[in-house]
Residue frames as qw, qx, qy, qz and C-alpha x, y, z in Angstrom:
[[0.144, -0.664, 0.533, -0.505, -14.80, -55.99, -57.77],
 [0.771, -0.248, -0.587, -0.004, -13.96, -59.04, -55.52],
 [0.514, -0.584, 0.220, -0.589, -14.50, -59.13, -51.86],
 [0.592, -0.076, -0.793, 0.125, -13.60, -61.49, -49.24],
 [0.541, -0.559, -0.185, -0.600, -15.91, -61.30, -46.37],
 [0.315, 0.119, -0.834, 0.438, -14.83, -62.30, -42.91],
 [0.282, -0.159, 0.277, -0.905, -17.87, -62.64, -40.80],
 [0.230, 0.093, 0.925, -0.288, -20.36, -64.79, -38.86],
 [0.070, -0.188, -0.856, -0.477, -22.64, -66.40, -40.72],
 [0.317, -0.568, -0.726, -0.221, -25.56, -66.28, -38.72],
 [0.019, -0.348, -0.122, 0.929, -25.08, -62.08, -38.00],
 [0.415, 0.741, 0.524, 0.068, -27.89, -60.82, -39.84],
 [0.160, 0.893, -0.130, -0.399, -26.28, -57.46, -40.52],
 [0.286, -0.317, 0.781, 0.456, -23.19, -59.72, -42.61],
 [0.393, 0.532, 0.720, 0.210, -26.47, -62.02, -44.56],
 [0.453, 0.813, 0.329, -0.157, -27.98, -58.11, -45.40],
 [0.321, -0.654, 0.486, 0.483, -24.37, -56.94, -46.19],
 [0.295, -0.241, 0.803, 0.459, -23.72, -59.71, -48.75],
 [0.402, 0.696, 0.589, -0.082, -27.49, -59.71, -50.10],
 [0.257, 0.912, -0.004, -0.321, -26.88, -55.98, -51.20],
 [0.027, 0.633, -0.637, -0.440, -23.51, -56.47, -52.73],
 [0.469, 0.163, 0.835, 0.237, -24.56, -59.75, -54.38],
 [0.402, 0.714, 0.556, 0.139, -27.29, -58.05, -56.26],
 [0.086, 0.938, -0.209, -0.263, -25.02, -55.19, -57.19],
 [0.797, 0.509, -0.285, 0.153, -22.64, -58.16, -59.11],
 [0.070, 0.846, -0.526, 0.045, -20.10, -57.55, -56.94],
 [0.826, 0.006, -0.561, 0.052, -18.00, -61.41, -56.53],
 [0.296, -0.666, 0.548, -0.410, -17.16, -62.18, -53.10],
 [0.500, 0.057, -0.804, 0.317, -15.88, -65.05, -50.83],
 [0.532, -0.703, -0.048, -0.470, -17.26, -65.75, -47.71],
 [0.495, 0.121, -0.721, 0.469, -15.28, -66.92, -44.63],
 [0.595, -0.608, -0.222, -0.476, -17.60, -67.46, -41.71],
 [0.127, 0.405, -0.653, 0.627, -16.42, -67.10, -37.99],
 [0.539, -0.082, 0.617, -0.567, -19.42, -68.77, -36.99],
 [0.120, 0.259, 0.839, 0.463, -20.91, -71.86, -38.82],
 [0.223, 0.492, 0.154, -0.827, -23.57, -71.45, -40.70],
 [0.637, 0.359, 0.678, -0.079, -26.12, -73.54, -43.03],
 [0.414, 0.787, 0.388, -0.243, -27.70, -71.12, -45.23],
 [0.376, 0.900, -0.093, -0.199, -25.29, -69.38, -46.78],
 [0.865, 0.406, -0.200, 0.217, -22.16, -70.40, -48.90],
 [0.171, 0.792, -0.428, 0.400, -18.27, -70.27, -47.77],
 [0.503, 0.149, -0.748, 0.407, -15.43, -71.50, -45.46],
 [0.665, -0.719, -0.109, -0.169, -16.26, -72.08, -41.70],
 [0.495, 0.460, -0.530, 0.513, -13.07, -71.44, -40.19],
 [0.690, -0.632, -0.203, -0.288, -12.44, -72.80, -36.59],
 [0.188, -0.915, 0.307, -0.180, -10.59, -72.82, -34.18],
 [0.750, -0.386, 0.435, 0.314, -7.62, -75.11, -34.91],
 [0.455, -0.385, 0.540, 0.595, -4.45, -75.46, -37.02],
 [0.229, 0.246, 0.777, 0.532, -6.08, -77.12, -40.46],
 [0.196, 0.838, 0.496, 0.112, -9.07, -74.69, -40.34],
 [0.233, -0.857, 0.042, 0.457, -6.93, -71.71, -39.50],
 [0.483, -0.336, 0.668, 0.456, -4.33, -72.96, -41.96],
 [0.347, 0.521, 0.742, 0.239, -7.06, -73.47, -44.81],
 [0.029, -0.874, -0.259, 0.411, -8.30, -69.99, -43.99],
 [0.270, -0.678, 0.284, 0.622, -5.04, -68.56, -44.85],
 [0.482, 0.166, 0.719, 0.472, -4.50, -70.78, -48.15],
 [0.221, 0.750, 0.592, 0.196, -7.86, -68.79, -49.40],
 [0.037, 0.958, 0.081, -0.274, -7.08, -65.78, -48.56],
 [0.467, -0.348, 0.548, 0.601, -3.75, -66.04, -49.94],
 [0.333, 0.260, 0.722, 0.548, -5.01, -66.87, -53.14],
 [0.170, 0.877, 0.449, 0.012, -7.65, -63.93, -53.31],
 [0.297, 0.136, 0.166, 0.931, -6.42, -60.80, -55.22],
 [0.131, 0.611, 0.209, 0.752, -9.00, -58.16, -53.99],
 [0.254, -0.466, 0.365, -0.764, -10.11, -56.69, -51.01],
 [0.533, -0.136, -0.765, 0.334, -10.40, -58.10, -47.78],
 [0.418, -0.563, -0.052, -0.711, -13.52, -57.04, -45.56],
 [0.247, -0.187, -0.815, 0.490, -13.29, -58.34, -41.56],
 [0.550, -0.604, -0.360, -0.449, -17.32, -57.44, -40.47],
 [0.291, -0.836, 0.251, -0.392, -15.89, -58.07, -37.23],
 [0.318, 0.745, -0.524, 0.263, -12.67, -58.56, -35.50],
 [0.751, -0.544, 0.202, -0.315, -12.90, -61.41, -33.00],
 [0.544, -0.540, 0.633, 0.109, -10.14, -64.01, -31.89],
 [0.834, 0.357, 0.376, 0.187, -11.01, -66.24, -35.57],
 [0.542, 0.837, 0.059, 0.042, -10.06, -63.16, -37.39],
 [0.258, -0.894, 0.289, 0.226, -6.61, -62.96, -36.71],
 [0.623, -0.188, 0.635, 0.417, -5.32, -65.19, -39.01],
 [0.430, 0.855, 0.253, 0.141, -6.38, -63.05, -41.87],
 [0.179, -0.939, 0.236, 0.176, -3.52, -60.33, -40.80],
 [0.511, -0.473, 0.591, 0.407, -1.25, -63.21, -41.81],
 [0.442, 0.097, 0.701, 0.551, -2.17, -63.84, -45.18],
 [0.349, 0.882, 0.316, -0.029, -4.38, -61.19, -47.06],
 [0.522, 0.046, 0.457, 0.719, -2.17, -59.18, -49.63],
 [0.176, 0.655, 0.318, 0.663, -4.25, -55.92, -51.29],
 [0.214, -0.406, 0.103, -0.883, -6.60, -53.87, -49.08],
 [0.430, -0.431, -0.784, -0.122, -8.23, -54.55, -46.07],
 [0.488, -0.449, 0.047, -0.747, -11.10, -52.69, -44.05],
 [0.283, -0.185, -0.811, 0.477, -11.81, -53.80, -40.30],
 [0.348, -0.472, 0.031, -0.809, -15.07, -52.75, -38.65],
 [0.295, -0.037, -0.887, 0.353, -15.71, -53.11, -35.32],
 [0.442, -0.556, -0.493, -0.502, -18.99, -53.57, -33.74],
 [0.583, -0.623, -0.075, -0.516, -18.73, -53.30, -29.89],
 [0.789, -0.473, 0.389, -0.048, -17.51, -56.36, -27.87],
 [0.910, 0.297, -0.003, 0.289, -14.64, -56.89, -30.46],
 [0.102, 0.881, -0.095, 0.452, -13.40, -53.36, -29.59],
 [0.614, -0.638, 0.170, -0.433, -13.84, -53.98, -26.21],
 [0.938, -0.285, 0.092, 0.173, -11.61, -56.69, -25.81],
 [0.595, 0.542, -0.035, 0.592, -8.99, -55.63, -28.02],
 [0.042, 0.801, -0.035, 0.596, -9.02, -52.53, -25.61],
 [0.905, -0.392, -0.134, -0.092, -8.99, -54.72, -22.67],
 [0.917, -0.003, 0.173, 0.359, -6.24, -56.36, -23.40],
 [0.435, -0.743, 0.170, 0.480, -4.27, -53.35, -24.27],
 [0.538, 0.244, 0.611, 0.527, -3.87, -54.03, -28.15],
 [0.381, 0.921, 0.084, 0.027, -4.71, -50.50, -29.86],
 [0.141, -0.765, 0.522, 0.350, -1.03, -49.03, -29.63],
 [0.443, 0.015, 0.794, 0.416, -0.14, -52.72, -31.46],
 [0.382, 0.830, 0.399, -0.080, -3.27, -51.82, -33.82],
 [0.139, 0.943, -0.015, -0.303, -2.00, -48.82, -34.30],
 [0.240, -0.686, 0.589, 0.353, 1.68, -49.96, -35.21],
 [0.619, 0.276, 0.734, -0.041, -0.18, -52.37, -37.49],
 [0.486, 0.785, 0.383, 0.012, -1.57, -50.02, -39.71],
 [0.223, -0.792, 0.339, 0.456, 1.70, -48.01, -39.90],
 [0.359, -0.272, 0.778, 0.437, 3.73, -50.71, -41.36],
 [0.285, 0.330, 0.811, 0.391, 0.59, -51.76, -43.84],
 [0.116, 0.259, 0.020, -0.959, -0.72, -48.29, -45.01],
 [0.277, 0.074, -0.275, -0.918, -3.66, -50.15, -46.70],
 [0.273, -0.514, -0.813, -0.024, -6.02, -51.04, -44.20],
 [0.352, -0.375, -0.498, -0.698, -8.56, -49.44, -43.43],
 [0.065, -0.373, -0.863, 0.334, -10.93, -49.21, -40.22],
 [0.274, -0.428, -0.227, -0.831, -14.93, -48.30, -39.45],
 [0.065, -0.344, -0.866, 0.358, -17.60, -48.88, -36.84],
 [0.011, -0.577, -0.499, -0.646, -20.69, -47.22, -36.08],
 [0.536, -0.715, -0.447, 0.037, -20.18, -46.13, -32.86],
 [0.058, 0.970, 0.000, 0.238, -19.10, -42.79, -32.05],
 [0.502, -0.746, 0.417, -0.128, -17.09, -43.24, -28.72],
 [0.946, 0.072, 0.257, 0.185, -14.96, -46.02, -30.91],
 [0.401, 0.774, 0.147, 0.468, -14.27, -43.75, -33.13],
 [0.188, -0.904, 0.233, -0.305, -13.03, -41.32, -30.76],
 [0.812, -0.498, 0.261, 0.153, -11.13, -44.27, -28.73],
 [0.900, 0.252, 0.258, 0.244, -9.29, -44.94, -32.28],
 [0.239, 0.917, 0.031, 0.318, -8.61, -41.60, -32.64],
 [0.255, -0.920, 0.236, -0.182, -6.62, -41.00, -29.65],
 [0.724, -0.286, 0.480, 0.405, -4.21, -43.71, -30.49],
 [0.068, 0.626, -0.459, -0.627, -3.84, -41.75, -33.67],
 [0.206, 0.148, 0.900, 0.356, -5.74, -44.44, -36.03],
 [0.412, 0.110, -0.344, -0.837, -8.36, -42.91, -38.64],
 [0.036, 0.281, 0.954, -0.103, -11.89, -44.44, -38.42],
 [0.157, -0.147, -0.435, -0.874, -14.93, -44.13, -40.74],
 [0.685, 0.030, 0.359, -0.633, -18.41, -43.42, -39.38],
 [0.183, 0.121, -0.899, -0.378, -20.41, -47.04, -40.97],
 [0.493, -0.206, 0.588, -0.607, -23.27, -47.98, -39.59],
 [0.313, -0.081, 0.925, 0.201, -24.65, -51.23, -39.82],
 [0.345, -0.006, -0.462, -0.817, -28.06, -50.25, -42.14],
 [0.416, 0.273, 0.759, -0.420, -31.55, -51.50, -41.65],
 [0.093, 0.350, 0.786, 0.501, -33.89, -52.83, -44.06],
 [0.232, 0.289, 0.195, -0.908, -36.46, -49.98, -43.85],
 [0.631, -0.057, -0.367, -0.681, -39.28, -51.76, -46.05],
 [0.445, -0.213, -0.856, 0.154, -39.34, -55.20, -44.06],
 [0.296, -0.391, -0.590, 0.641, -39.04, -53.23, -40.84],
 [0.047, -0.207, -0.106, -0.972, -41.92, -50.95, -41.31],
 [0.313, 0.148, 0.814, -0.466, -45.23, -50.66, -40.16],
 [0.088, 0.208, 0.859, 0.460, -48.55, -51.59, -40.94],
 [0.305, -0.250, -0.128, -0.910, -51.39, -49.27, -42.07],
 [0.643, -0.274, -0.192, -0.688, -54.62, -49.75, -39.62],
 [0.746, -0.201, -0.612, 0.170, -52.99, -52.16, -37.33],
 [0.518, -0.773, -0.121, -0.346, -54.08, -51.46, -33.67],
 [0.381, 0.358, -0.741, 0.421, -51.05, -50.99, -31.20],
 [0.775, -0.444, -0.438, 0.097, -51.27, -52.53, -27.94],
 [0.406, -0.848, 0.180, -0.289, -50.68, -51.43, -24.79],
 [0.914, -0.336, 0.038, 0.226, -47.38, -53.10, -24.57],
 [0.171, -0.802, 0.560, 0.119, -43.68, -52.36, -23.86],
 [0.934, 0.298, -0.194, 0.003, -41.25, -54.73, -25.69],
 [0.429, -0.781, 0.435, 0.129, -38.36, -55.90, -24.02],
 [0.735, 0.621, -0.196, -0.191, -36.14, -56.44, -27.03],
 [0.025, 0.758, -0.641, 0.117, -32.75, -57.54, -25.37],
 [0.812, 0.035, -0.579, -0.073, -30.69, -60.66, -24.75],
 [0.764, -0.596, -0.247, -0.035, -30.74, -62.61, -21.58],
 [0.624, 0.121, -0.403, 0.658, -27.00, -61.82, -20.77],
 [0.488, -0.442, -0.376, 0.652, -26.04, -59.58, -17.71],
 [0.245, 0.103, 0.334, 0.905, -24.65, -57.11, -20.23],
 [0.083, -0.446, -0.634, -0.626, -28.40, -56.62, -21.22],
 [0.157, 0.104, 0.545, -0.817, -30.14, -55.87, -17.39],
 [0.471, -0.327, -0.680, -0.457, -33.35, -57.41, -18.72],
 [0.487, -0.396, -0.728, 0.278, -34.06, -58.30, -15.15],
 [0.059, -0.338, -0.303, 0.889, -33.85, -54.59, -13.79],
 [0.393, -0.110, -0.481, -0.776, -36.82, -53.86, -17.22],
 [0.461, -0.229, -0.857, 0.021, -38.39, -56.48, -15.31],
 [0.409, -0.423, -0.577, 0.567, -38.55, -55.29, -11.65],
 [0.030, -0.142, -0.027, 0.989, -38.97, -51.32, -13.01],
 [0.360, -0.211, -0.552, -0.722, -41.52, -52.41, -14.85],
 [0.568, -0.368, -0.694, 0.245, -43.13, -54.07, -11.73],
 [0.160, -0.568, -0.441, 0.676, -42.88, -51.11, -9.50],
 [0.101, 0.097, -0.071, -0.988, -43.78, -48.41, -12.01],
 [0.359, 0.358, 0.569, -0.648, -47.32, -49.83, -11.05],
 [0.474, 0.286, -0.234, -0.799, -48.73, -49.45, -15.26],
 [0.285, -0.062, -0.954, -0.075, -49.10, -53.53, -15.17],
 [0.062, 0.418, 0.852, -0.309, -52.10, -52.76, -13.17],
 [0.197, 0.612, 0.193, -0.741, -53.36, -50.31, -15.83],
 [0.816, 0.304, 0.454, -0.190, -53.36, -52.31, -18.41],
 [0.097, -0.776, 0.595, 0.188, -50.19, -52.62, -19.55],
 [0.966, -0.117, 0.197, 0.116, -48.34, -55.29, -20.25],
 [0.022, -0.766, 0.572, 0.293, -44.37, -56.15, -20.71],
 [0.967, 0.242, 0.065, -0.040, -43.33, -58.79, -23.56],
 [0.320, -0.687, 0.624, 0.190, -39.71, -60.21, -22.94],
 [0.952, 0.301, -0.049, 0.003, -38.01, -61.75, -25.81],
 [0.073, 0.860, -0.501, 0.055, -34.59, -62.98, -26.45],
 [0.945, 0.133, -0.292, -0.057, -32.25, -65.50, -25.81],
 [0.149, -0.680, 0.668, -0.265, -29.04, -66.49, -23.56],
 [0.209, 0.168, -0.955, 0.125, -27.46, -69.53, -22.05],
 [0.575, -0.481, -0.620, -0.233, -30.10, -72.05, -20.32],
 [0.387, -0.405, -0.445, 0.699, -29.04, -70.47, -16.64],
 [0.078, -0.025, 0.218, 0.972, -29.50, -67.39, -18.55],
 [0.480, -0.242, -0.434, -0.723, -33.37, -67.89, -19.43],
 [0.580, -0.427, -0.679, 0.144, -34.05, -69.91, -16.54],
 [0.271, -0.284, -0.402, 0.827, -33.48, -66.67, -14.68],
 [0.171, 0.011, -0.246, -0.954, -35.07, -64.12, -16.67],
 [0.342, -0.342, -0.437, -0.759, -38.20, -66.31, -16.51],
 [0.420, -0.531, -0.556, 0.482, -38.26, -66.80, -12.52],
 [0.051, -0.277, -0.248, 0.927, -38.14, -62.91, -12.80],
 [0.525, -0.300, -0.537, -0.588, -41.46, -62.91, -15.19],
 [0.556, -0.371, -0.726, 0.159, -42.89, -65.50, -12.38],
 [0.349, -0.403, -0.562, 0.633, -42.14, -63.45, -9.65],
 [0.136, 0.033, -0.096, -0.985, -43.24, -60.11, -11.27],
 [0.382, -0.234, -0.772, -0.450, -46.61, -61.98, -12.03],
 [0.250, -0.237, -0.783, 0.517, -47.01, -62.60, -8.54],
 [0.108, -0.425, -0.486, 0.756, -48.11, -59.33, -8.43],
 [0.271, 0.294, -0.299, -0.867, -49.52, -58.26, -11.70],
 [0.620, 0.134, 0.743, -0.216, -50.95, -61.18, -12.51],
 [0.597, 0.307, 0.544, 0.503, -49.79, -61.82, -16.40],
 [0.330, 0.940, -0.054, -0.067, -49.02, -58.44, -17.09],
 [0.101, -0.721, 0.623, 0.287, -45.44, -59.65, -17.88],
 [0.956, 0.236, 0.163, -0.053, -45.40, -62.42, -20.51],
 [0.475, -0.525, 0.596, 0.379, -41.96, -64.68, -21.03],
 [0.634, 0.651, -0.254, -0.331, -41.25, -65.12, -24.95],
 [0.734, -0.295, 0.510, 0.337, -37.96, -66.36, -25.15],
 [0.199, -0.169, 0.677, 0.688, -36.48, -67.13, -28.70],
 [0.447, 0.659, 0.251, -0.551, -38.84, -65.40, -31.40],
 [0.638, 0.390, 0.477, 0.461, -38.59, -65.84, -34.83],
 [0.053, -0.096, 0.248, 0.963, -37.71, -62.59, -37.41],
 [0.134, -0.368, -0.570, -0.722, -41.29, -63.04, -38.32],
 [0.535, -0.505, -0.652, 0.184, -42.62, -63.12, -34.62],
 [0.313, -0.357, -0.127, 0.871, -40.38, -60.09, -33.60],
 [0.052, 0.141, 0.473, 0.868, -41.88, -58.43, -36.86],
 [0.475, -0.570, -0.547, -0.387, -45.63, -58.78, -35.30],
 [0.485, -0.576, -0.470, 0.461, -44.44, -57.71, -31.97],
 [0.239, -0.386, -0.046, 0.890, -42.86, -54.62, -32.77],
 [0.092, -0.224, -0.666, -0.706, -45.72, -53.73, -35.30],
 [0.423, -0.514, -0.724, -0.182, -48.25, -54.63, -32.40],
 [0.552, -0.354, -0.399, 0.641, -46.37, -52.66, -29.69],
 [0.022, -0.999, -0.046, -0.008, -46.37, -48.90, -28.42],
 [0.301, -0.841, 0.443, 0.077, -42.69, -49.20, -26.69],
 [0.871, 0.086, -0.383, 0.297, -39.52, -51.26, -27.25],
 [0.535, -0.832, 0.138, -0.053, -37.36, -50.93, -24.08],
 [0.774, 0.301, -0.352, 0.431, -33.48, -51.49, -23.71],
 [0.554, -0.794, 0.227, -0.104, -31.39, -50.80, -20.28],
 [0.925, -0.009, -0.102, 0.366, -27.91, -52.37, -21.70],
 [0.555, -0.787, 0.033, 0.269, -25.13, -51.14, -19.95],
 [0.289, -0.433, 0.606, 0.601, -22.46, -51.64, -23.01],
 [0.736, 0.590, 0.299, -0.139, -23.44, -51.18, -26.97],
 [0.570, -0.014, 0.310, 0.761, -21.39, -50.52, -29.79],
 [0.198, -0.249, -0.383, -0.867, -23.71, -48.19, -31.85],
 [0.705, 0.062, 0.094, -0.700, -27.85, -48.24, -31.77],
 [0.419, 0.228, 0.871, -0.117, -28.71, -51.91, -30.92],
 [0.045, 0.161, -0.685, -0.709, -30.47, -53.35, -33.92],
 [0.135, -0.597, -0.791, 0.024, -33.47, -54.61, -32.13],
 [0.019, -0.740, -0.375, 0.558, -34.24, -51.08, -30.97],
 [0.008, 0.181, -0.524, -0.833, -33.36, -49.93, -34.93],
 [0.171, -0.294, -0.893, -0.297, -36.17, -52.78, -35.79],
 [0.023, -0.590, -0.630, 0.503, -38.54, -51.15, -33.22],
 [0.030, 0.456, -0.109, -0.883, -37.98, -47.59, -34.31],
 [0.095, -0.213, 0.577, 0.783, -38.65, -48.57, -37.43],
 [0.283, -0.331, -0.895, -0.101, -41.54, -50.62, -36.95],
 [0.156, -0.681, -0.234, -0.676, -42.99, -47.21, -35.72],
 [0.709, -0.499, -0.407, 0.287, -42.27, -48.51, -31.51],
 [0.118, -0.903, 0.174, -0.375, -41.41, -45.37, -29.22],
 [0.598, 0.241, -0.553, 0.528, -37.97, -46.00, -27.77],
 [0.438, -0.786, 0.361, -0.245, -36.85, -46.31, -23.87],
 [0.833, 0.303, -0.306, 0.348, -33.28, -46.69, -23.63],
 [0.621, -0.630, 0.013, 0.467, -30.40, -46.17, -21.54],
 [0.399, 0.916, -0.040, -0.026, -28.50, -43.45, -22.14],
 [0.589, -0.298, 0.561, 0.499, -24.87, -45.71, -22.69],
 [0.583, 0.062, 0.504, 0.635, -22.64, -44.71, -25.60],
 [0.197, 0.045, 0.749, 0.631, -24.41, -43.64, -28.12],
 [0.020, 0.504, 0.863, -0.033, -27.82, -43.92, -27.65],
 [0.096, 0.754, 0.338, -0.555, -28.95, -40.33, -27.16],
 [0.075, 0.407, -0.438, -0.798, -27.85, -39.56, -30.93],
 [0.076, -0.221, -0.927, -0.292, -30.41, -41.97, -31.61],
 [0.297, -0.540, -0.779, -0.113, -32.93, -41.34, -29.45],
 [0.013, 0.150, -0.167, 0.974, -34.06, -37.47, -28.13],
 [0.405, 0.322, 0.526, -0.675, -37.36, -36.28, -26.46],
 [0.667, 0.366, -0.087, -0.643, -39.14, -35.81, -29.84],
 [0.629, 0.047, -0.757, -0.169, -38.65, -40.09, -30.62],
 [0.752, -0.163, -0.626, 0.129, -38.51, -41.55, -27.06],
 [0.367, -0.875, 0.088, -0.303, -37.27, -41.28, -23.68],
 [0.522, 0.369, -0.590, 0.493, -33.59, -41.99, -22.28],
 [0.736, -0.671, -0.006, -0.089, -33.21, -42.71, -18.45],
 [0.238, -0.789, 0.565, -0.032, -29.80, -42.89, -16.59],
 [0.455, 0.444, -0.765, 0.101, -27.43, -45.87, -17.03],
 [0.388, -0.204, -0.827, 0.353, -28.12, -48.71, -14.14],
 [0.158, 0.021, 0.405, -0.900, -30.53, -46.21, -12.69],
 [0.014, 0.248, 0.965, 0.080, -33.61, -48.22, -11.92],
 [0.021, 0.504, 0.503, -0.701, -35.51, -45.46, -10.22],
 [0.116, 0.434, -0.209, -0.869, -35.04, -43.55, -13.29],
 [0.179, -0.207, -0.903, -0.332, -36.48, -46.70, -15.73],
 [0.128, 0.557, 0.744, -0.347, -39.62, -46.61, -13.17],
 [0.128, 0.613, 0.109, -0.772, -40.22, -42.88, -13.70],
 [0.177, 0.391, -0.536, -0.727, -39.83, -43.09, -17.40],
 [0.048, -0.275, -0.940, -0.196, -42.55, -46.05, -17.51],
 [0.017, 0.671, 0.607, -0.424, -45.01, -43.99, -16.02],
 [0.039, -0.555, 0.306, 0.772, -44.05, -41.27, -18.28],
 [0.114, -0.071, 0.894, 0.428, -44.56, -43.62, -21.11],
 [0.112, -0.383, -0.917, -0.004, -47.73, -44.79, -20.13],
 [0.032, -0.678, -0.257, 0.688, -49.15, -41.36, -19.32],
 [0.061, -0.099, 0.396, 0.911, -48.66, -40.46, -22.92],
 [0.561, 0.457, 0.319, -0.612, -51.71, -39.00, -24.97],
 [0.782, 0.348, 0.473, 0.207, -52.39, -41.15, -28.38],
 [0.545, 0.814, -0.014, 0.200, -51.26, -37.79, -30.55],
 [0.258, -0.814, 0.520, -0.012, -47.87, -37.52, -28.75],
 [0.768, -0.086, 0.630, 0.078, -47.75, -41.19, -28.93],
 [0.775, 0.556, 0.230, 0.194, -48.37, -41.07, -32.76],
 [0.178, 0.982, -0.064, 0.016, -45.74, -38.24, -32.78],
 [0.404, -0.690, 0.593, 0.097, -43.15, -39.49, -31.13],
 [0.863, 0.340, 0.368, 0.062, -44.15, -43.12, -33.56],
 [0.738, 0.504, 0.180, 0.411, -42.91, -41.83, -37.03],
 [0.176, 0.970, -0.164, 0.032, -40.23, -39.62, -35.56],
 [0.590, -0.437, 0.678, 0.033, -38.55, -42.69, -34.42],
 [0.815, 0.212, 0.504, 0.193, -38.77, -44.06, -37.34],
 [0.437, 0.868, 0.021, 0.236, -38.09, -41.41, -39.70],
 [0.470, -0.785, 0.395, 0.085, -34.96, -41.09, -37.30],
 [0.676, -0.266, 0.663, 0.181, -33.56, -44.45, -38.79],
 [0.691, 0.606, 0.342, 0.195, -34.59, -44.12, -42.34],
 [0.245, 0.950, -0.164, 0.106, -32.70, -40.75, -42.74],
 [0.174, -0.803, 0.570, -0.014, -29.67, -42.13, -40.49],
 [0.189, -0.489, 0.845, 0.102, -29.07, -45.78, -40.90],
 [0.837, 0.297, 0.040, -0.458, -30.72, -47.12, -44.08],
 [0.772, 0.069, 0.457, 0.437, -29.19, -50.50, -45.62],
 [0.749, 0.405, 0.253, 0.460, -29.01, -48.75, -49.24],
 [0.232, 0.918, -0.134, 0.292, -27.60, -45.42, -48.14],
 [0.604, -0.712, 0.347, 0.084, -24.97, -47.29, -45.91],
 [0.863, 0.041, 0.471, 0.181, -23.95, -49.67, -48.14],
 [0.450, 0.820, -0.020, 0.352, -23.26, -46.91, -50.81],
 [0.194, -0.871, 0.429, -0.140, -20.82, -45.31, -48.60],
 [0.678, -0.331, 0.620, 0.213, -19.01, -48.87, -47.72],
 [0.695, 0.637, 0.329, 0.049, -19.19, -49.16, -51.61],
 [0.283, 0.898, -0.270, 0.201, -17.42, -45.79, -52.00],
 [0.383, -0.770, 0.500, -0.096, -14.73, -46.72, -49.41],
 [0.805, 0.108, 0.570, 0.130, -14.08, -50.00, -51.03],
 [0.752, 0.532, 0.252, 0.297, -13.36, -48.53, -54.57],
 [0.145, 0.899, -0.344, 0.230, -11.17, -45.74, -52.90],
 [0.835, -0.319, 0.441, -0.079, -9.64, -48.74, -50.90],
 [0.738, 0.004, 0.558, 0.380, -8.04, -50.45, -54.28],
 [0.424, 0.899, 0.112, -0.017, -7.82, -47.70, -56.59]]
């Protein structure tokens, strides 16, 4: 089976994508919407001759055509791909598209070309796609479940992980300030902020550390950019991982990586999230509702160690049963060979 792959290089869910289907033989092409060192294939940017190149390649490919996701690069694919092609959207590709008023076109899209294809992994897509009358398979994006696991006989720490990036989107700063007033920084707590954003972007996030310090005195430590092997020792070392983003597509993948990594979710309860995360894994708090974040730190921090352990490997065992790499990847597998049959 050949595959052409439309998708940013330096997504990890695309690298574990193409890992599994490489070592399952299948041949594929890569076209990357973001550069990208490591791995082979076309970087396609945003002018004429790269856009133009793009097309050439696809032209010339005779099997399926996979868009990973559906931003402004990917539209020159629509003009030249020729068999089958599957679209999955992850969140803030949706979201613009929907902006902007483009499902009805979407929709008149797939009419005329009866053999594409769409998925995502996020319910309330799914339901948006629906009600312009366009079919859309559950997918989710899979997690390695042996990397992300924990380790026997390693002591957790008394820390909360704030797992999100610095954008707005993400309300790091309100994790910040809840965490601050729900007082457990002076109970030996502590909150560890990683992540990344523009340089205005981290220059804020770690004046709010600073100022939260004021009063805790280093019970809030600023990370910043972490390595995969850095995250992997945080969320291994940790009790909590925390999220408070106002817009997801599915279950954020850093809070998958927690879960798995045995960390007891608190999350906001946008989109999705509560099919992820119920009393017996974690604890959900209102949307933008800071008060509620406080309440649910203290909650947190109040737990007893066997609740704690309980709540541990039902959060994980949550993600293994619902969104493993090799039991996703079988399903995108099946939908691919009913795709070109």
């Amino acid at each position: 089976m050949k595959i052409l792959f439309v998708a940013p290089k330096h997504s990890i869910h695309s690298a574990r994508w193409i890992d599994w289907f490489a070592k399952k033989g299948l041949e594929y092409t890569w076209i990357s919407l973001h550069p990208g060192d490591d791995i082979d294939g076309f970087d396609l940017k945003c002018d004429v001759v790269s856009v133009w190149e793009a097309i050439k390649i696809i032209k010339k490919h005779d099997g399926l055509v996979h868009i990973h996701y559906f931003g402004k690069s990917a539209f020159p694919i629509l003009f030249g791909w020729r068999k089958a092609l599957l679209i999955t959207f992850w969140g803030s590709d949706f979201y613009r598209l929907k902006k902007l008023r483009l499902l009805r076109g979407l929709k008149f899209f797939s009419l005329i070309h009866k053999s594409v294809k769409f998925s995502s992994d996020a319910n309330h897509i799914i339901e948006d796609l629906k009600k312009v009358k366009i079919d859309c398979r559950k997918l989710n994006f899979g997690m390695d479940t042996v990397k992300f696991s924990p380790l026997k006989n390693t002591k957790r720490e008394n820390v909360f992980v704030s797992c999100r990036n610095f954008d707005p989107l993400y309300q790091t700063d309100m994790v910040i300030r809840a965490f601050q007033k729900s007082g457990v920084g002076r109970n030996g707590f502590q909150l560890k902020v990683f992540g990344v954003g523009t340089a205005d972007q981290v220059a804020y996030i770690r004046q709010c550390c600073e100022e939260a310090n004021r009063q805790l005195a280093g019970s809030v430590c600023f990370l910043g950019r972490q390595t995969q092997e850095q995250v992997l020792w945080l969320y291994r070392s940790s009790q909590f991982v925390v999220s408070a983003s106002s817009r997801d597509g599915g279950l954020s993948a850093a809070v998958a990586e927690g879960m798995l990594c045995g960390c007891v979710p608190i999350i906001s309860d946008a989109v999705d999230n509560l099919e992820w995360v119920t009393d017996q894994e974690g604890f959900s708090f209102s949307l933008n509702d800071e008060e509620d974040l406080i309440a649910r730190f203290a909650e947190a921090a109040s737990l007893a160690k066997t609740e704690l352990r309980a709540k541990s490997l039902c959060s994980r065992t949550k993600i293994v049963n619902g969104n493993s790499i090799e039991t996703e990847m079988i399903k995108c597998l099946e939908l691919y060979k009913n795709m070109i049959q």
